[in-house]
Every structure is written in C-alpha cells, then in structure tokens.
N, C-alpha and C positions, 0 to 999 in steps of 0.2 A: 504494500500500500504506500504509495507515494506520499512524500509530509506537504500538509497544505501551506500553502502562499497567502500571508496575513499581510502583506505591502501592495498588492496589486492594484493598478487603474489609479492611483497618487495623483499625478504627475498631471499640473496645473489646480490640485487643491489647494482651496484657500483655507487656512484655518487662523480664526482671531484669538490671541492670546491678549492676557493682561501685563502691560509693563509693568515691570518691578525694578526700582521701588517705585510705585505711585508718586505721579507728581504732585507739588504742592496745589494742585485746583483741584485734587477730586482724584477719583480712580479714571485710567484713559486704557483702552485698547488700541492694538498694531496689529494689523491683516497682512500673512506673508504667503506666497505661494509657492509653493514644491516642484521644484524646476529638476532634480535629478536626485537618485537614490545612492547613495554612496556605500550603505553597508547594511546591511542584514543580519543577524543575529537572535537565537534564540536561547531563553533559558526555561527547559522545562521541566518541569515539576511530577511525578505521581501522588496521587489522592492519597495513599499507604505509605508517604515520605512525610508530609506537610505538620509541621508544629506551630503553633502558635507566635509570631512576631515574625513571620517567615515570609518574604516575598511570595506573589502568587505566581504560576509559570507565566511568561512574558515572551514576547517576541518586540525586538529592539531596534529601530530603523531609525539610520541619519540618512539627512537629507540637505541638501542645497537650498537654499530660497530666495527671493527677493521681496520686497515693501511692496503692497500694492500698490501705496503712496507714490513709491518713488523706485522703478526700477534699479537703480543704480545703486541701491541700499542693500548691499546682499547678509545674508546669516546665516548658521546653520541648526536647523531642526533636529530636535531629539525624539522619536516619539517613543513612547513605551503603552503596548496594548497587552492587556491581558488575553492570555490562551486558552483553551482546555487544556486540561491535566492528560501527560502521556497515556492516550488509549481511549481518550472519551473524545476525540475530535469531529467524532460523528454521530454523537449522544444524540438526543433529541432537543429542540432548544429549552428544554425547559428542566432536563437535567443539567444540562451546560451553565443556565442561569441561574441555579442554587448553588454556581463553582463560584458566582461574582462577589469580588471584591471593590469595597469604597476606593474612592480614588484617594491617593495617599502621594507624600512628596517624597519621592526620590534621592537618596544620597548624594548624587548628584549633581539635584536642585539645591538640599542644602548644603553643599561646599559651595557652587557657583553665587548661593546669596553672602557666605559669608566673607568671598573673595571681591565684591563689590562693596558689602561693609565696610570692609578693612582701603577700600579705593587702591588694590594692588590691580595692576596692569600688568601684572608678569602672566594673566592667563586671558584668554576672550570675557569679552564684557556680556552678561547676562545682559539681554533686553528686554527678555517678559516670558510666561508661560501659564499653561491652563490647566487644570486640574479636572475631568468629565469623566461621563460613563458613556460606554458604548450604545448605539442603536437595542433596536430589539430583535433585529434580523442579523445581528452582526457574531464574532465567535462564539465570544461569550455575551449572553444579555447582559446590559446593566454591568458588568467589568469594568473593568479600572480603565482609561484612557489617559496619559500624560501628556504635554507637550512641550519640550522646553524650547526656545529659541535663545542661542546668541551670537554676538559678532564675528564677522569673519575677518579674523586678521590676514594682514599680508603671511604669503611664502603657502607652505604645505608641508606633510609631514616630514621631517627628515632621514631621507633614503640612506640605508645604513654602508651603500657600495657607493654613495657618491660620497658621503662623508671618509669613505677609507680611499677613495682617491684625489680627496684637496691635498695640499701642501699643508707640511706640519703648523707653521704659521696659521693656517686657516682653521684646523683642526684645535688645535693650543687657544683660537679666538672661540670657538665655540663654546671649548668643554668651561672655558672662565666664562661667556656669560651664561653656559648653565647654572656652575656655580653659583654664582650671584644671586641667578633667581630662586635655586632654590634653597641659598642660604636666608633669604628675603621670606621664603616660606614658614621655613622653621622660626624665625624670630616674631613671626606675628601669630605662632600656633594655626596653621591654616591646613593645608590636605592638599598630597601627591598622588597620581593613579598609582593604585597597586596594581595594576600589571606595567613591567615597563617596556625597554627600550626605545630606540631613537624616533619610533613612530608616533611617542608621547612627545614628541618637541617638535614645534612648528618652525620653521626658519625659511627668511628671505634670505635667498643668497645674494641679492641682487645689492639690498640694504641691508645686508647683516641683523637681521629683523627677529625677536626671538619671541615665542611665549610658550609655554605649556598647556597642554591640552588633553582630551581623553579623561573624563572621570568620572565613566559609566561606575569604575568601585573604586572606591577612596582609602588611601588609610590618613586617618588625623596627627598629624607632627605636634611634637610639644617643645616648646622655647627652649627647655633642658637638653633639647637633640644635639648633638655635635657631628659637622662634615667629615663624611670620610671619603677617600677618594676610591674606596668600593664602588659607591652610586655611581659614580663613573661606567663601571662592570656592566652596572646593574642598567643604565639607561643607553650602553651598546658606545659609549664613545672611547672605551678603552678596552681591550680584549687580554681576558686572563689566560685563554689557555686554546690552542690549536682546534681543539675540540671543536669550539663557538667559532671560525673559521671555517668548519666545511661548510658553511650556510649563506656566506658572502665572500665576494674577492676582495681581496687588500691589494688595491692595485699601487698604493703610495710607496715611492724609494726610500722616504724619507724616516720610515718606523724605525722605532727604538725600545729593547724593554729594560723596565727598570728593577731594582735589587731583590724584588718581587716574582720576577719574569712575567711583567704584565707589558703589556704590547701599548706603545701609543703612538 
C-alpha cells in the first residue's frame, strides 16, 4: 500500500496568518502564497506508542512564499498537519476524527518567538503564524493545523562540498562567524537545531551573509555553556575522522589537521 501525499495541489494557496508580535494598533494579519515545496517530511506515530504530552503523528512541509501585498516580499512556510496514526490512514472519517488533536505551538514556534524577543538577527525573522484545525473532509477531522511563516534571508543552505572546496581563508571566515553567532546564542540562553551540520547554516557567498536556520527540534542553551570547537565537528565545518569523508569530496589543497587529527 502506497503512503498517502498530505502536501498535494498547495501551490498558489493563500493562507493568512497572524503577525507576531502584534503591532501596537490592534492585532493585523499577512496573506502569503505557496509558490514551491521545498521539503516533505513525516513523523508518524502508532495509537499503541502514544503517551501523554507527546506530539500527535504529523507530516511537515516547507514551502516558499510570497506577500500577497507585495510580491517581492518572499518567506518561508512551515506547515505542520496532523496525520492518522501508522495503519488507520484509511479508517473511516470518523475514527480518524476521534485521533484529532487541539492545535498546539510548536517548539519551533517557540524558539522563533523567543529569538525575536531577545531582537537576535543571527536567525530568520519570524513574521507571523496560525494556529487551526483541519476541514472535515481533510486527514484527520478537526486535527491540528500549524502554520509558521518567516523571513527569507539572503544565500541558502551551506553545501558541505562547496564549503571543502573555498580556500582556507574563506573557510577560517566562516567557521568565526559561526562562532560568533553561536556564541551570541549561548549568552542570551536561546536554542540550536538538534540535528546538525552545514545544512543548518544559511550563507551568502556573494556577501558573506550568515544566519542559522532549521529548528523543526530544538535543544535550549544555557548562558553556563562554554564553546568548544567540537561544534565545529558537529555543524560539518571541521572533519574528525576519514570516516565523515566518504560522504563529500575535500577538494581544498589547503587542509591541515590539528594535534587532534581533526581536518580543517
């Protein structure tokens, strides 16, 4: 049995979320449409697994967008739908609709408010998001529906075989304004993607342009953190061991390893 497609027929929907934080006149919404699907993902769940404070199963879709307002205004869409539970995707709607869960915020959503809080720019700027339930025709009745939208900064993810083929100098300028930002992290107690490497760091090569990105799961830093230049390892801009090399080429002349035998 084929797994069903919870993203399909998107592409020119508009959906209005609410800016956050509300401006000082009132509460305002921002109408953005869904111009392309960048990634797919599912987290599923069995009814015989499910305890109590537990995400419901989900299927997880970014998206491209622009402002109705103002095409030139682009962001990118988070949606998060709830699913049936592995094995009931073809229950009948009204076993499916006793799986629904309230809409609820997303980890997420709260690192992206708390990073607007704090007015750090080291990640995309939240611009607003909606909290719904689904149709009544849709997977699950009455399920969760999430929608986050924020800014799209310059550059794209950072390619880990273009990064191992700059010149050490270009490479040396990266892994410092990583550092930076995520020393800027840690000192304001704010939240890193727990999953990493280079695909969690946005960069203009053009402008040298950085932010961090990716934070579908979070872990929370505490001011007590200290840098180590593991994370380096960990976020793909220094290679510990030949191993993590059969996966990308190191086209650079210029590597060196240090008393470690870590590769940079």
């Amino acid at each position: 049995m084929s797994t069903p497609k919870y993203f399909t027929r998107l592409l020119g929907t508009k959906v209005t979320v609410d800016e956050w934080p509300p401006p000082s006149t009132g509460a305002a919404k921002e109408t953005w449409e869904m111009t392309e699907m960048t990634k797919e993902v599912f987290a599923p769940v069995h009814a015989s697994s499910t305890v109590k404070g537990m995400p419901p199963a989900l299927a997880i879709g970014t998206f491209k967008c622009r402002s109705s307002a103002n095409d030139k205004r682009l962001a990118i869409m988070r949606v998060y739908k709830q699913i049936p539970f592995a094995g009931s995707e073809y229950y009948d709607p009204e076993d499916r609709k006793n799986q629904a869960v309230a809409p609820y915020e997303p980890k997420e959503l709260t690192a992206l408010k708390a990073f607007k809080t704090a007015g750090c720019h080291a990640v995309p700027e939240l611009l607003g998001y909606q909290l719904a339930k689904q149709n009544m025709m849709a997977n699950v009745p009455e399920g969760c529906l999430m929608y986050l939208v924020w800014q799209k900064v310059p550059g794209e993810s950072l390619d880990e075989e273009d990064f191992w083929a700059a010149p050490l100098a270009t490479r040396d300028l990266i892994r410092a304004q990583f550092r930076s930002i995520y020393q800027s992290l840690i000192d304001a107690s704010l939240y890193v993607p727990m999953s990493c490497g280079t695909t969690k760091i946005i960069y203009d090569w053009k402008t040298n342009h950085m932010n961090i990105s990716g934070f579908l799961q979070v872990i929370k830093l505490e001011a007590t953190e200290e840098w180590t230049d593991t994370l380096f390892v960990i976020f793909g801009l220094v290679s510990a061991s030949k191993t993590e090399e059969r996966y990308f080429r190191i086209r650079a002349t210029d590597t060196y390893h240090d008393k470690n035998g870590r590769r940079w």
